[in-house]
C-alpha positions in Angstrom: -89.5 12.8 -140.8 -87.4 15.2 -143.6 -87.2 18.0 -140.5 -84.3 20.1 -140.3 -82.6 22.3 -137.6 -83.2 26.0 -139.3 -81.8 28.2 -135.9 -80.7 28.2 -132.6 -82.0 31.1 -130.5 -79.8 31.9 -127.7 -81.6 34.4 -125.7 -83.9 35.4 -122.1 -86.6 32.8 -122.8 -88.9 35.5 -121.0 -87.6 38.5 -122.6 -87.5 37.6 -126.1 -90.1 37.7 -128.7 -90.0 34.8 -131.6 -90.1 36.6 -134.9 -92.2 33.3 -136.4 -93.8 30.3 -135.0 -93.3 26.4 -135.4 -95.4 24.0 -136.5 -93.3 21.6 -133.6 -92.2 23.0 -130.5 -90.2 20.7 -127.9 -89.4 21.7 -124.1 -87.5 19.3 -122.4 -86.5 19.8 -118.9 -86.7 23.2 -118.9 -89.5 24.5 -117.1 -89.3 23.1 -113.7 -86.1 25.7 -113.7 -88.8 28.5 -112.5 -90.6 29.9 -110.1 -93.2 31.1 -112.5 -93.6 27.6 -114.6 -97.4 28.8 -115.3 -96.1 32.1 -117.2 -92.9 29.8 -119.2 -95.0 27.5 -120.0 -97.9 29.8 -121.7 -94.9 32.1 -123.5 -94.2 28.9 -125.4 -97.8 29.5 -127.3 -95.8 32.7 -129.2 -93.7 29.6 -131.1 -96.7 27.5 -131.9 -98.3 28.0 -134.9 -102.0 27.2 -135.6 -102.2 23.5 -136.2 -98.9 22.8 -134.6 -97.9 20.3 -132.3 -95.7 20.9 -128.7 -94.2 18.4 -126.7 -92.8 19.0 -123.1 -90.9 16.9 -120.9 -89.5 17.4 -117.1 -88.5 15.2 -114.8 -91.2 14.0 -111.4 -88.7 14.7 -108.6 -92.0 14.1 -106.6 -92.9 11.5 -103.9 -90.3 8.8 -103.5 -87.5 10.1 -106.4 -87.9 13.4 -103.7 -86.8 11.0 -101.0 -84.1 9.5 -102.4 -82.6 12.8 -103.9 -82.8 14.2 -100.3 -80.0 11.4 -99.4 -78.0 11.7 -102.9 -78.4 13.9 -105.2 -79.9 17.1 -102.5 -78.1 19.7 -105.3 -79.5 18.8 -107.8 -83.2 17.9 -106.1 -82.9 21.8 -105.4 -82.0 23.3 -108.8 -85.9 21.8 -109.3 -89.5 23.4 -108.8 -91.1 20.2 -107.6 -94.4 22.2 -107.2 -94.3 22.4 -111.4 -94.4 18.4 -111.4 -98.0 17.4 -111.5 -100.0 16.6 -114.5 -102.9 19.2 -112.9 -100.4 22.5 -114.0 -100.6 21.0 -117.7 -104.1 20.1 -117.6 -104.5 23.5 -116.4 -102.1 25.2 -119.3 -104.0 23.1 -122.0 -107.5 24.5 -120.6 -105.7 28.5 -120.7 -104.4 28.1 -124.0 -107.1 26.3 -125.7 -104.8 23.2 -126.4 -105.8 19.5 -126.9 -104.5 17.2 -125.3 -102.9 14.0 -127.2 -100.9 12.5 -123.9 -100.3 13.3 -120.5 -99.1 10.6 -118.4 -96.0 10.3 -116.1 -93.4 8.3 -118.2 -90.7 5.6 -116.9 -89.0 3.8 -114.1 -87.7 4.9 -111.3 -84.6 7.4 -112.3 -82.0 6.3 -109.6 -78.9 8.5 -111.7 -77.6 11.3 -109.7 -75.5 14.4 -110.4 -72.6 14.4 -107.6 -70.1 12.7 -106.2 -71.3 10.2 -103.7 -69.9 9.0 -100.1 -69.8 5.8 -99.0 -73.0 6.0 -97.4 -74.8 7.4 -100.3 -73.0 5.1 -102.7 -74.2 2.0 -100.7 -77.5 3.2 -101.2 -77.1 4.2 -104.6 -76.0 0.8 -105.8 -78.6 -0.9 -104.2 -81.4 1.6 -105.6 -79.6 1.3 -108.8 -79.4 -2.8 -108.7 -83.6 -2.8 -107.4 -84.7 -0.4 -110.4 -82.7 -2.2 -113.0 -84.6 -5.6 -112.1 -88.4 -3.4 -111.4 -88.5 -1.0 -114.1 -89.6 -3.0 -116.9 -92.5 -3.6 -114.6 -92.5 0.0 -113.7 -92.4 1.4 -116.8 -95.8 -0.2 -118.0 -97.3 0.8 -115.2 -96.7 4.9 -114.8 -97.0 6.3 -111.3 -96.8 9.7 -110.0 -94.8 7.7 -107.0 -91.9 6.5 -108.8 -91.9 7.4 -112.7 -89.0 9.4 -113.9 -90.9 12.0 -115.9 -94.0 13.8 -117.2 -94.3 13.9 -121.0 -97.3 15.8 -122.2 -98.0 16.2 -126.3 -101.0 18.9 -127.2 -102.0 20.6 -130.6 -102.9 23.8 -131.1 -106.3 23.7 -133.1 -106.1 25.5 -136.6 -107.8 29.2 -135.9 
C-alpha cells in the first residue's frame, strides 16, 4: 500500500498528547488492558485525522473461551477486562465520536492457545480442545459468534470535518 513506519512513540498512552494525527490508526489488543476502556479508546480520536481510518482488535475472552481459560490459561484470563469485550462498547464509541462504522463483527474460531505451562490435567484438556477446534473452526470461522470467536475487529472512519 506504499506506507511506511515514520515513529515509534514510547510513552503513557493516557498521559501523552500526539503532536499530529494519522490518516490510519491500528489498536490491537490493547485496550482490554484497562479499567477505563471507554476513556482509551476515545483518546485514540487525538491520532485520527479527518477522513482517516482506525482499526481495533482485542481478543472475546467472553462466554465459553472465559470457561476454558478458567481451567488453563486463569493468568492470563485475568490480565483481561472481559467487560470491554462486547460489540455494544464500540457501537457506543462510534456513536460518541461521531465515527462510521465499516465492520464490527466478532472474528475467528475458537482460540484454544494459552500462555502457561500446563499440568497434566490441563494439558489433557488442552489437546483435546486444541484437536476439536482444529477440525470446527473452518466452520466456525464463517459463522462469527460472540460464544466462541477469538476476537472483535471493528474498522470506522472519521468523516472529513
Amino acid at each position: 500500500m506504499g506506507g511506511k513506519l515514520q515513529e515509534i512513540i514510547q510513552a503513557d498512552f493516557l498521559e501523552y498528547e500526539p503532536t499530529q494525527q494519522y490518516d490510519l490508526v491500528l489498536s490491537n489488543g490493547f485496550i482490554e488492558h484497562f479499567v477505563n476502556y471507554d476513556e482509551v479508546l476515545d483518546r485514540h480520536m487525538k491520532y485520527l485525522k479527518p477522513g482517516g481510518a482506525i482499526l481495533i482488535m482485542i481478543p472475546n475472552k467472553r462466554f465459553l473461551r472465559k470457561y476454558y481459560g478458567l481451567i488453563v490459561d486463569r493468568p492470563n484470563l485475568r490480565a483481561h477486562n472481559l467487560k470491554s469485550m462486547r460489540i455494544k462498547v464500540f457501537r457506543d464509541y462510534a456513536i460518541r465520536n461521531s465515527l462510521v462504522i465499516e465492520k464490527l463483527s466478532y472474528y475467528g474460531g475458537f482460540a484454544y492457545r494459552v500462555h502457561q505451562k500446563l499440568n497434566l490435567p490441563q494439558k489433557v484438556l488442552y489437546k483435546v480442545i486444541r484437536a476439536l477446534s482444529i477440525k470446527f473452526n473452518p466452520f466456525l470461522e464463517s459463522h462469527p459468534s460472540p460464544f466462541y470467536s477469538g476476537s472483535i475487529v471493528a474498522i470506522f472512519h472519521k468523516p472529513n470535518a
